[in-house]
C-alpha positions as CSV (number, residue, x, y, z in Angstrom):
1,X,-77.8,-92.2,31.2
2,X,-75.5,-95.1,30.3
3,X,-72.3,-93.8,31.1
4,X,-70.5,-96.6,31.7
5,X,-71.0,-98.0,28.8
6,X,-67.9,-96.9,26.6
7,X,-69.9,-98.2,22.9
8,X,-72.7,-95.9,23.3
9,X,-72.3,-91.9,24.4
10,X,-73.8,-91.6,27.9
11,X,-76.1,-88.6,26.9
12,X,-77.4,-90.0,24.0
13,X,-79.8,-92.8,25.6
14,X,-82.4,-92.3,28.1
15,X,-83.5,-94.8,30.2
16,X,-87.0,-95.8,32.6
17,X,-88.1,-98.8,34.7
18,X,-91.6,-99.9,34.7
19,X,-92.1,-103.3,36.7
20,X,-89.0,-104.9,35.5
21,X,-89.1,-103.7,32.3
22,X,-87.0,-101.4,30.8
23,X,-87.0,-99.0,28.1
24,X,-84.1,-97.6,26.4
25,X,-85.1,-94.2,23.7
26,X,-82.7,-91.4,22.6
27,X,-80.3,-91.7,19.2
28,X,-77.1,-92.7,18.1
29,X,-75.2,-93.0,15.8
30,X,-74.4,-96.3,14.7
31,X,-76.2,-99.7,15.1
32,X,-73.9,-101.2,17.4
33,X,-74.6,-98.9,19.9
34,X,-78.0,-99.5,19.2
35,X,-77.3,-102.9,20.3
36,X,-74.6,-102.0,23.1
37,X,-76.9,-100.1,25.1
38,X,-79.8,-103.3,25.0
39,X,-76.8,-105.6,25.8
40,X,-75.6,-103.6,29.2
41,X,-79.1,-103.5,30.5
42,X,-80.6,-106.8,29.3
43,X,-78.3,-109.0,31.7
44,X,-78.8,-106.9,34.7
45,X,-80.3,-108.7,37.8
46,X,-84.1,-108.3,38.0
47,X,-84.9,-107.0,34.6
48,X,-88.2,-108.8,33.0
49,X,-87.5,-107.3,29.6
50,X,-86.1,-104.5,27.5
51,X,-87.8,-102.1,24.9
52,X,-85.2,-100.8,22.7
53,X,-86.6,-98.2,21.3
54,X,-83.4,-96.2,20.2
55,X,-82.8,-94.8,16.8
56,X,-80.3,-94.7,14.3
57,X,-79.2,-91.1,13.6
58,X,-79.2,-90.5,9.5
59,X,-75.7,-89.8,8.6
60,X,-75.9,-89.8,4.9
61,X,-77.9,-88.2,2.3
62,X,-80.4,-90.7,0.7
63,X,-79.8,-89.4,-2.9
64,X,-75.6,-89.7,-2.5
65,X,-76.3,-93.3,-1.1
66,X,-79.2,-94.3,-4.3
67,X,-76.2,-93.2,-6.8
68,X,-73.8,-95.6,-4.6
69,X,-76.2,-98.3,-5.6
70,X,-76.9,-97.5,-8.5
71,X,-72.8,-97.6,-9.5
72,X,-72.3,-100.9,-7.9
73,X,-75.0,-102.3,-9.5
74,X,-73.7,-101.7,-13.2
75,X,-70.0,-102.7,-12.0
76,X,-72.1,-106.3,-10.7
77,X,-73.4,-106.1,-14.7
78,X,-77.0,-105.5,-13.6
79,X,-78.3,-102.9,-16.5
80,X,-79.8,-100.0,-15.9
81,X,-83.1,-100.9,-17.7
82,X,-83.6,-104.0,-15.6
83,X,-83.4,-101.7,-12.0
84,X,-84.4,-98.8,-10.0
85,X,-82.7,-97.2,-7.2
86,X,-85.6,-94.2,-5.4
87,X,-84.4,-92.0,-2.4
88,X,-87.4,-91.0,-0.6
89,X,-87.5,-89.6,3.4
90,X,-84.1,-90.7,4.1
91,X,-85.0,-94.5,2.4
92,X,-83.3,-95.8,-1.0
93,X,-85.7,-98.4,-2.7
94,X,-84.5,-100.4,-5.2
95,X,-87.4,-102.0,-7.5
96,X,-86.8,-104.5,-11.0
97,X,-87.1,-107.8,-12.7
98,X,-84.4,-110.8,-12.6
99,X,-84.7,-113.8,-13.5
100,X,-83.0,-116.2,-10.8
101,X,-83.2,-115.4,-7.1
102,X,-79.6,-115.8,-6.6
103,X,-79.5,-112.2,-8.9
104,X,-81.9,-110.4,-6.9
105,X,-79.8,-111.7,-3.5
106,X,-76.8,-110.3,-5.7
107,X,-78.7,-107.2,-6.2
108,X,-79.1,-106.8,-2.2
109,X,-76.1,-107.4,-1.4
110,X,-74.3,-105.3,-4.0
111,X,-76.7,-102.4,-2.8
């Protein structure tokens, strides 16, 4: 429905007007588009609001991404016995004990 927006496939967002508001469902792929889609309608003249209620499509497997994590997480010299790294529905989880907050931000950010 957005197909003049070149960041976000035109077929891939569907879009209603309620009073002003507007409402944005469908998926895509990445987040940006996600965000694209918001952005073209959000500035248009006489909109009150938008509901972005698009989602992200799942491109990888959970389990391939938790082993991702759990590799760069012993290269960053956090030990195996101090995390864990759970795939579950399409979610990784990572759980454990550090000592400093500025090694659990590590932790995030590494994963």
């Amino acid at each position: 429905m957005l197909r003049g927006l070149s960041r976000c496939p035109g077929d891939a967002v569907k879009v209603a007007v309620s009073g002003g508001w507007i409402t944005l469902a469908g998926k895509v792929e990445w987040h940006y588009q996600h965000d694209a889609a918001a952005a073209a309608v959000r500035a248009l003249w006489g909109v009150k609001g938008v509901s972005n209620q698009i989602g992200i499509k799942p491109k990888a497997n959970a389990d391939d991404i938790k082993q991702s994590i759990v590799t760069a997480l012993n290269r960053s010299w956090f030990t195996p016995e101090h995390f864990h790294a759970a795939a579950s529905d399409g979610n990784v989880t990572l759980t454990g004990d550090v000592k400093y907050w500025s090694k659990r931000a590590l932790a995030g950010k590494t994963a």
